[in-house]
C-alpha positions as CSV (number, residue, x, y, z in Angstrom):
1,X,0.0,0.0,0.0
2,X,1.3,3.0,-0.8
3,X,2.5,5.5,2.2
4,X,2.9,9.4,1.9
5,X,6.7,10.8,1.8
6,X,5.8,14.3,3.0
7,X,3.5,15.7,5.0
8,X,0.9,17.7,4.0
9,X,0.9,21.7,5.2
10,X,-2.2,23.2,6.1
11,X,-2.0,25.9,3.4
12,X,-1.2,23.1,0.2
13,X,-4.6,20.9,2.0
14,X,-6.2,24.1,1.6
15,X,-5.4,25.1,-1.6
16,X,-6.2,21.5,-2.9
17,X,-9.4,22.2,-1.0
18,X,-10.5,25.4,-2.1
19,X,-13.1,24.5,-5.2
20,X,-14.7,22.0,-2.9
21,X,-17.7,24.5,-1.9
22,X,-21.3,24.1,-2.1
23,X,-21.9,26.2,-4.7
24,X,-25.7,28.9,-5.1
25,X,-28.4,27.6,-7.6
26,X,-29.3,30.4,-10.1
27,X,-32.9,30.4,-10.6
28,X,-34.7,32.1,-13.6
29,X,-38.1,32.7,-14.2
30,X,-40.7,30.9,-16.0
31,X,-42.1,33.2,-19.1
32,X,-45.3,31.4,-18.7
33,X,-46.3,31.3,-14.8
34,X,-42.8,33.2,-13.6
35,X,-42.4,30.4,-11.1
36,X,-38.7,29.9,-10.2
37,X,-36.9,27.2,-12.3
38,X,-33.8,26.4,-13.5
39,X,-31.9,27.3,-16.8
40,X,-32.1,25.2,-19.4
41,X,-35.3,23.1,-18.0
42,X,-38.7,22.5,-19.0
43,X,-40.9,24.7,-16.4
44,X,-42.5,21.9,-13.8
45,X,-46.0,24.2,-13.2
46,X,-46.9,24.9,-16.8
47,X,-44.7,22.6,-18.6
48,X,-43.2,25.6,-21.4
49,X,-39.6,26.1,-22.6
50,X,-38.4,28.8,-24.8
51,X,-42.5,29.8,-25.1
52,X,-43.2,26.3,-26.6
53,X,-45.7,23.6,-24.3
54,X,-43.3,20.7,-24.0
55,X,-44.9,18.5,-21.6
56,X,-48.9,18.7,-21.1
57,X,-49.1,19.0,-17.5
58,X,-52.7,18.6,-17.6
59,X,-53.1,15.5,-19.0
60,X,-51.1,14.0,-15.8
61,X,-54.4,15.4,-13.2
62,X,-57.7,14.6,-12.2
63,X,-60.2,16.1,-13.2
64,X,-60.8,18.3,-9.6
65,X,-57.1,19.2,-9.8
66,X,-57.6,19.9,-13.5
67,X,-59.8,22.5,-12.9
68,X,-58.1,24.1,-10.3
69,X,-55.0,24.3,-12.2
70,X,-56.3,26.1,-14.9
71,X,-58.2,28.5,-12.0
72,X,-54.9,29.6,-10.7
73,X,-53.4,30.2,-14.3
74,X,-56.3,32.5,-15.0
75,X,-55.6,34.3,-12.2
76,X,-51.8,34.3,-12.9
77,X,-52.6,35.9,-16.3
78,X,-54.8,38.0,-14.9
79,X,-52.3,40.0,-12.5
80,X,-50.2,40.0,-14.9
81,X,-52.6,41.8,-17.5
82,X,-53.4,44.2,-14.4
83,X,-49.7,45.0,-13.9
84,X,-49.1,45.7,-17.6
85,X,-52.3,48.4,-17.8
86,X,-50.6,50.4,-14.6
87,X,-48.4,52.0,-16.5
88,X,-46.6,55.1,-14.3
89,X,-48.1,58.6,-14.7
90,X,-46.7,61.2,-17.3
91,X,-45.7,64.8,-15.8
92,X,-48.6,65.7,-18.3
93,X,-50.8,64.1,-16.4
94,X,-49.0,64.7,-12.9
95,X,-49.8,68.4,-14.0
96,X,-53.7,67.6,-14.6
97,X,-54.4,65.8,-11.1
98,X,-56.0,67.9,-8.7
99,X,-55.4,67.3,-5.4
């Protein structure tokens, strides 16, 4: 078996051991449902990638769930409609407002 000349420093053992971190996950967001997911992956909620339906997550639930799911989609696109008529006020009409 083989037996180490030299030993080891604590600097070179940390050296050799610097890379071996836990490293963060990035997360993106999903253009369909902008649930978190990562890059590169079919979104798990809505089953989209790069704007195209890969996998038809409905097909998978009963028909209770079914109906639910499509519930909170609605009302996903809905507050995102809603957040895309707010638009910010102008000074033109800053300068109309009474107050």
């Amino acid at each position: 078996m083989a037996v180490p000349k030299h030993r080891n420093t604590k600097s070179r053992q940390g050296r050799r051991r610097q890379h071996l971190f836990l490293k963060e996950k990035v997360f993106s967001l999903c253009a369909k449902c902008k649930s978190a997911i990562l890059p590169h992956t079919v979104c798990k909620h809505c089953g989209f990638y790069k704007g195209r339906e890969i996998i038809d997550v409905m097909k998978k639930l009963e028909k209770k769930e079914k109906k639910q799911r499509e519930k909170e989609i609605k009302d996903v696109e809905k507050q995102g409609q809603k957040e895309k008529k707010e638009k910010p006020m102008t000074l033109e009409e800053l300068s109309k407002q009474k107050f």
